[in-house]
C-alpha positions as CSV (number, residue, x, y, z in Angstrom):
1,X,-24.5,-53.9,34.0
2,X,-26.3,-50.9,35.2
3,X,-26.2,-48.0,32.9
4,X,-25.4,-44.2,34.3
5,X,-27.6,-41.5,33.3
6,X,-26.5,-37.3,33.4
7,X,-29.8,-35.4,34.2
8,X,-30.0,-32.8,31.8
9,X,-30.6,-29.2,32.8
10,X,-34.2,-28.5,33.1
11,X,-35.9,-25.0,32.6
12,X,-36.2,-23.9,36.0
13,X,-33.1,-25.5,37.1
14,X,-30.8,-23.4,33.8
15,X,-32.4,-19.7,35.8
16,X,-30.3,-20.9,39.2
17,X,-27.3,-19.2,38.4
18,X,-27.5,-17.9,35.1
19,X,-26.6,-14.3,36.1
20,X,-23.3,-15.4,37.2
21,X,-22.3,-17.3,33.8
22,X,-23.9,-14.8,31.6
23,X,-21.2,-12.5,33.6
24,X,-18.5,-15.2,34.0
25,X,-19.0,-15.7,29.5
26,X,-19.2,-12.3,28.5
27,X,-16.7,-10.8,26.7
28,X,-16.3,-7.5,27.9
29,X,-16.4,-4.5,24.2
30,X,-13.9,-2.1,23.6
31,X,-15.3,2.1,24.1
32,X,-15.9,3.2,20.7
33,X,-14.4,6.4,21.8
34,X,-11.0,4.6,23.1
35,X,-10.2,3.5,20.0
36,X,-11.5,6.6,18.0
37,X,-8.8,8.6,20.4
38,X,-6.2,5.9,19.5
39,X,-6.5,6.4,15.7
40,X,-6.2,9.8,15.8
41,X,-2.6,9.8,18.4
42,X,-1.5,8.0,16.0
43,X,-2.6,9.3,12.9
44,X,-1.3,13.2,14.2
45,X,2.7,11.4,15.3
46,X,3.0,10.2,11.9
47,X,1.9,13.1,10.2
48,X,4.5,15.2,12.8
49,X,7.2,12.7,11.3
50,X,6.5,13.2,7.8
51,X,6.7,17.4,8.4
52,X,10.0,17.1,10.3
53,X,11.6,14.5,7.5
54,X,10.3,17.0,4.9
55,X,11.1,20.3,6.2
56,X,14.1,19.3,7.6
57,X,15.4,17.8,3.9
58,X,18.7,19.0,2.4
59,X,16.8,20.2,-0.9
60,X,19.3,23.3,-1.0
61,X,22.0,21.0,-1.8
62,X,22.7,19.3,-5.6
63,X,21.8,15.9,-6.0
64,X,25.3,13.9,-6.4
65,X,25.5,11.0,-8.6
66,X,28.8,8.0,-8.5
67,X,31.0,9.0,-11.6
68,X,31.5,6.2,-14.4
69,X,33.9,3.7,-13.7
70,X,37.3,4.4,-15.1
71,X,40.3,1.8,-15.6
72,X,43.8,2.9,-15.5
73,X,44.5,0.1,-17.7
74,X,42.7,-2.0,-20.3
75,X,40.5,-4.7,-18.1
76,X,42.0,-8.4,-18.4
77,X,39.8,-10.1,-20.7
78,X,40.2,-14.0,-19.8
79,X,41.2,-16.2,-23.1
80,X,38.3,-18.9,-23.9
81,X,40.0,-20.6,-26.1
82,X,43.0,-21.9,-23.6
83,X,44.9,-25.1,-25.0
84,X,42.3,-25.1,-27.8
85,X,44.8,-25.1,-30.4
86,X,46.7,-28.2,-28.7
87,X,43.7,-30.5,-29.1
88,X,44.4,-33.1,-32.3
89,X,42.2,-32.6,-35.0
90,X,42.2,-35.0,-38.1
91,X,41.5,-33.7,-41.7
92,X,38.3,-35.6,-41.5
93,X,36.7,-33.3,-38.1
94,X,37.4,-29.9,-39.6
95,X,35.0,-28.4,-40.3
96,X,34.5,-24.9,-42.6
97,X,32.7,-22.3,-40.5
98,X,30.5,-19.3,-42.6
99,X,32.2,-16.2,-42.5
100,X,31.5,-13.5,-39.9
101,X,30.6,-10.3,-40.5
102,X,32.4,-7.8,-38.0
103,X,31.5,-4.1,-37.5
104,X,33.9,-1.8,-35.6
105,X,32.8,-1.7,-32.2
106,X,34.7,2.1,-31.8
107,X,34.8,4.7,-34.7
108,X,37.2,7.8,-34.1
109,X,38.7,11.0,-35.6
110,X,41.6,12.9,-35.6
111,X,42.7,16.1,-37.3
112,X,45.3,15.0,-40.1
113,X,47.3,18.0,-39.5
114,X,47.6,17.5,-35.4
115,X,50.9,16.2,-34.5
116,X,49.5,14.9,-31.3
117,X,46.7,12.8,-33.6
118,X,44.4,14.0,-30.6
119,X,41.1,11.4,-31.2
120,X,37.5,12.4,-30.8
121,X,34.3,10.5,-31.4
122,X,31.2,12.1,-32.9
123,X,27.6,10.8,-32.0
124,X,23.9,11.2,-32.7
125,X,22.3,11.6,-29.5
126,X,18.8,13.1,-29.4
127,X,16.7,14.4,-26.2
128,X,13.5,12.3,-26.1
129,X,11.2,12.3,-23.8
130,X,12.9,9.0,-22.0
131,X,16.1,11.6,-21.9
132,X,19.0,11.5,-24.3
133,X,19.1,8.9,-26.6
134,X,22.5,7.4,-28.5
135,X,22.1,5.4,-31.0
136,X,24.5,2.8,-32.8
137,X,25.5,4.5,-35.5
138,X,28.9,5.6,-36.6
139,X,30.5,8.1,-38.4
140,X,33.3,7.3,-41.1
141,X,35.1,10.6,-42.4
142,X,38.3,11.1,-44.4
143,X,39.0,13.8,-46.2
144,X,42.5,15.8,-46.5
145,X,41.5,17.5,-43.1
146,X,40.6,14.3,-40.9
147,X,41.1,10.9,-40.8
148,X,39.3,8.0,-39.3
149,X,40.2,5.1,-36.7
150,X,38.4,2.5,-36.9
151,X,39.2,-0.6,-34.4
152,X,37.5,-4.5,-34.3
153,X,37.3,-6.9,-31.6
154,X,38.6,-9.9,-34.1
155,X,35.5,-12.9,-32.7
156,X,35.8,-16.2,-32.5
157,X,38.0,-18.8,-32.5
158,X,40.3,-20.2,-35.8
159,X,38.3,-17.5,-37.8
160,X,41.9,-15.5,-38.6
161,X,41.6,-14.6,-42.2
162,X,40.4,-10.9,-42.7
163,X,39.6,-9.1,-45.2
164,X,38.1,-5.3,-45.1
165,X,35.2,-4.4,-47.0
166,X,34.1,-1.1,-47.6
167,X,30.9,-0.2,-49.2
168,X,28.2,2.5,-49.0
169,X,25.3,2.4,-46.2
170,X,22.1,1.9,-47.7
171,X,19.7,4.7,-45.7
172,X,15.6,3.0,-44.4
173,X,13.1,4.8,-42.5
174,X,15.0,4.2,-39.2
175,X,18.4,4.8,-40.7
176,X,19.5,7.6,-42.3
177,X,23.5,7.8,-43.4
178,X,23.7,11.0,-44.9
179,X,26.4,10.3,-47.4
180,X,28.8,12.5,-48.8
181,X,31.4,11.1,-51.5
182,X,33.4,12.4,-53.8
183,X,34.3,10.0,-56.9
184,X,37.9,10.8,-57.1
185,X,38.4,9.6,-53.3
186,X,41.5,7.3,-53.2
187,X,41.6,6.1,-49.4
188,X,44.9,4.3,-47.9
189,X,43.9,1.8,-44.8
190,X,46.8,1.9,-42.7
191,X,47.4,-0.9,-39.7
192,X,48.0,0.7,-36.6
193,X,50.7,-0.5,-34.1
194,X,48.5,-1.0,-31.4
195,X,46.9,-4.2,-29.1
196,X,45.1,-2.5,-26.5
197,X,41.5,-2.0,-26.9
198,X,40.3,1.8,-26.9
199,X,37.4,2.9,-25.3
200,X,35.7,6.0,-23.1
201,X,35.9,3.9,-19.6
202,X,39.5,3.0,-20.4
203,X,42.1,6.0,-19.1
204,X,44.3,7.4,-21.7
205,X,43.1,4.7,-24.7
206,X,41.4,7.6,-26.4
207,X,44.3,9.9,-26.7
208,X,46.5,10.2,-29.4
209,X,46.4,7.6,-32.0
210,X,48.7,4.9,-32.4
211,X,51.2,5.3,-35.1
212,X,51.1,3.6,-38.6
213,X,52.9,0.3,-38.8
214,X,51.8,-1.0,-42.1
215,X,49.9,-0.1,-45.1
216,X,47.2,-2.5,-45.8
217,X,45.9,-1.2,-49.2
218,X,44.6,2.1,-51.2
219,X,41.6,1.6,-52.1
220,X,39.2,3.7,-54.7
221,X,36.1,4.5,-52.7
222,X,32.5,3.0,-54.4
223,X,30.1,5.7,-54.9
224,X,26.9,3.8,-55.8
225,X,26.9,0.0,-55.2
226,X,29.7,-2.5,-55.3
227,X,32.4,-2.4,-52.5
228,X,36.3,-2.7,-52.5
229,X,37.9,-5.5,-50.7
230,X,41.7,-5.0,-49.5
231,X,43.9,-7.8,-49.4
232,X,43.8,-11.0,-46.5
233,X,45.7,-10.1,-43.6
234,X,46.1,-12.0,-40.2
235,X,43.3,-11.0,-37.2
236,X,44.1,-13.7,-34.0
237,X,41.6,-14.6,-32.6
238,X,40.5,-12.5,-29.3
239,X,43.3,-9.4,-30.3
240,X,41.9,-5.9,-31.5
241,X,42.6,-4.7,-34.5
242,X,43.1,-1.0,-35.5
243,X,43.2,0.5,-38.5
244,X,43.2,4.1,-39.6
245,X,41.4,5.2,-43.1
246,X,43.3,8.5,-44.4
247,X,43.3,10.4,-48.1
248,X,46.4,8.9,-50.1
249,X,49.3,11.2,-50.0
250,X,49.9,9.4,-53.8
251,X,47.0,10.7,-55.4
252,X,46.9,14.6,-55.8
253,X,43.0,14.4,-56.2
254,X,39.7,15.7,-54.6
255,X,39.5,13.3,-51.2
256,X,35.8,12.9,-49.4
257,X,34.2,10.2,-47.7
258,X,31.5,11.5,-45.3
259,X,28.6,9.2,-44.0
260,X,27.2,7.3,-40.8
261,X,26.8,3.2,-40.6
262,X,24.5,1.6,-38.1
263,X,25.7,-2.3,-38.1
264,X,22.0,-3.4,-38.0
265,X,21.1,-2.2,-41.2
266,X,20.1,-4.2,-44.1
267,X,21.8,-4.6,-46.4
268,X,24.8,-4.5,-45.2
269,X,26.9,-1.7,-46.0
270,X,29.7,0.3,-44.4
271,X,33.3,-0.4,-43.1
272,X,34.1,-3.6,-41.8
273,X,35.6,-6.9,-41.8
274,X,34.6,-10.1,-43.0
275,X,36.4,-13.4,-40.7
276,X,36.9,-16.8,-42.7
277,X,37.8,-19.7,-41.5
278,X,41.4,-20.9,-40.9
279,X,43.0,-24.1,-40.8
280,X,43.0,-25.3,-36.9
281,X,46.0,-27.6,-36.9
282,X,48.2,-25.5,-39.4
283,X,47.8,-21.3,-39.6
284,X,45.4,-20.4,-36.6
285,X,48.1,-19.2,-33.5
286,X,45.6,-19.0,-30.1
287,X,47.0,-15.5,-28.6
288,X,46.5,-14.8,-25.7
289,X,43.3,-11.8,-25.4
290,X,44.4,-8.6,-24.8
């Protein structure tokens, strides 16, 4: 078996026709100038485009921003808790829950003389340098002038038994509830005849307020420490309660209760609602959320 050899390419023999590979390899270079005189057509369009999109602007005209959302109604809130209350539960699975604490989510004001009870709401905002700033605190005020509606989201579910507490804010360097009380306030907390849940985004909620349907208690206001407690009433769970605070037309004494409760302060202290625990099988009725 003869083996095949390739001559390689010897000195002399790589000159015969190098020219013509050395032309046939070379990779022919760009002008410097072409590509300079690209770079700059295209640099001067794009600056010609930005001038025309800038002079050309609307500026004149006022910026326009969406309004808020506003319901005509109150927005179906969908019940969690459906058939819960048909599910059997033996004395030996219930289960007693802590108590929740329950600040009003909405704090209002009407004039006490206005037949129309006309509601407003009064706030701390603040310009900062982020814009305006509202924070989470509310304003309670009764007095023989103006009375005070106060409404709670009732939470969770078989936790029906309510009980208002009312109490003075205690003020920290990030809270500060200017209180104003006189000692002789006598304050009746009335239960409104209302389910529907008020609020700014809600059309016509914030009117007038709902009219009285039952007096809950009268109840001395605390001036320093301590709290007053009126009696257990019924809050299903889901509904919204509303109750109004108002000077007691029984008491021909000086009436004012003036200060601001941010729901985050500790202690607690304030107007609102303490939740207990009812029994599943017997007392808690599963009403449908308004």
């Amino acid at each position: 078996m003869s083996a095949e050899y390739t001559p390689l390419p010897s000195e002399e023999s790589s000159t015969v026709g190098g020219g013509e590979r050395e032309a046939r390899l070379q990779i022919p270079n760009a002008s410097p100038d072409r590509v300079v005189l690209f770079c700059t057509i295209g640099v001067a369009c794009t600056t010609v485009v930005s001038l025309l999109l800038f002079l050309g602007a609307p500026y004149h005209l006022p910026l326009q921003f969406a309004p808020p959302t506003v319901y005509a109604q109150s927005p179906f809130r969908p019940n969690p808790y459906v058939n819960l209350d048909k599910v059997p539960f033996s004395s030996g699975t219930m289960r007693e829950f802590p108590p929740i604490v329950n600040f009003p989510q909405v704090v209002l004001q009407f004039d006490s003389l206005d037949v129309s009870r006309e509601m407003r709401e009064d706030e701390r905002g603040k310009d900062t340098i982020f814009g305006a700033v509202y924070p989470d605190d509310r304003h309670v005020l009764v007095s023989k002038q103006v009375s005070t509606v106060v409404q709670f989201r009732n939470l969770d579910y078989a936790m029906e038994r309510c009980i208002l507490n009312i109490s003075l804010p205690v003020g920290n360097p990030d809270f500060n509830p200017d209180i104003s009380v006189s000692e002789s306030s006598q304050v009746d907390v009335w239960i409104l005849d209302n389910a529907a849940e008020l609020a700014q985004d809600i059309r016509g909620t914030l009117g007038g307020a709902p009219s009285r349907r039952t007096l809950l208690a009268t109840l001395p206001f605390p001036t320093s420490g301590g709290w007053r407690r009126s009696p257990e009433f019924h809050c299903p769970s889901g509904a919204f309660t509303t109750l109004e605070l108002s000077c007691s037309i029984a008491y021909n004494t000086d009436c004012q209760v003036d200060f601001w409760q941010d729901r985050r302060a500790k202690p607690v202290g304030g107007v609102y609602i303490v939740q207990s625990s009812t029994s599943t099988a017997l007392e808690s009725s599963a009403s449908p959320i308004m």
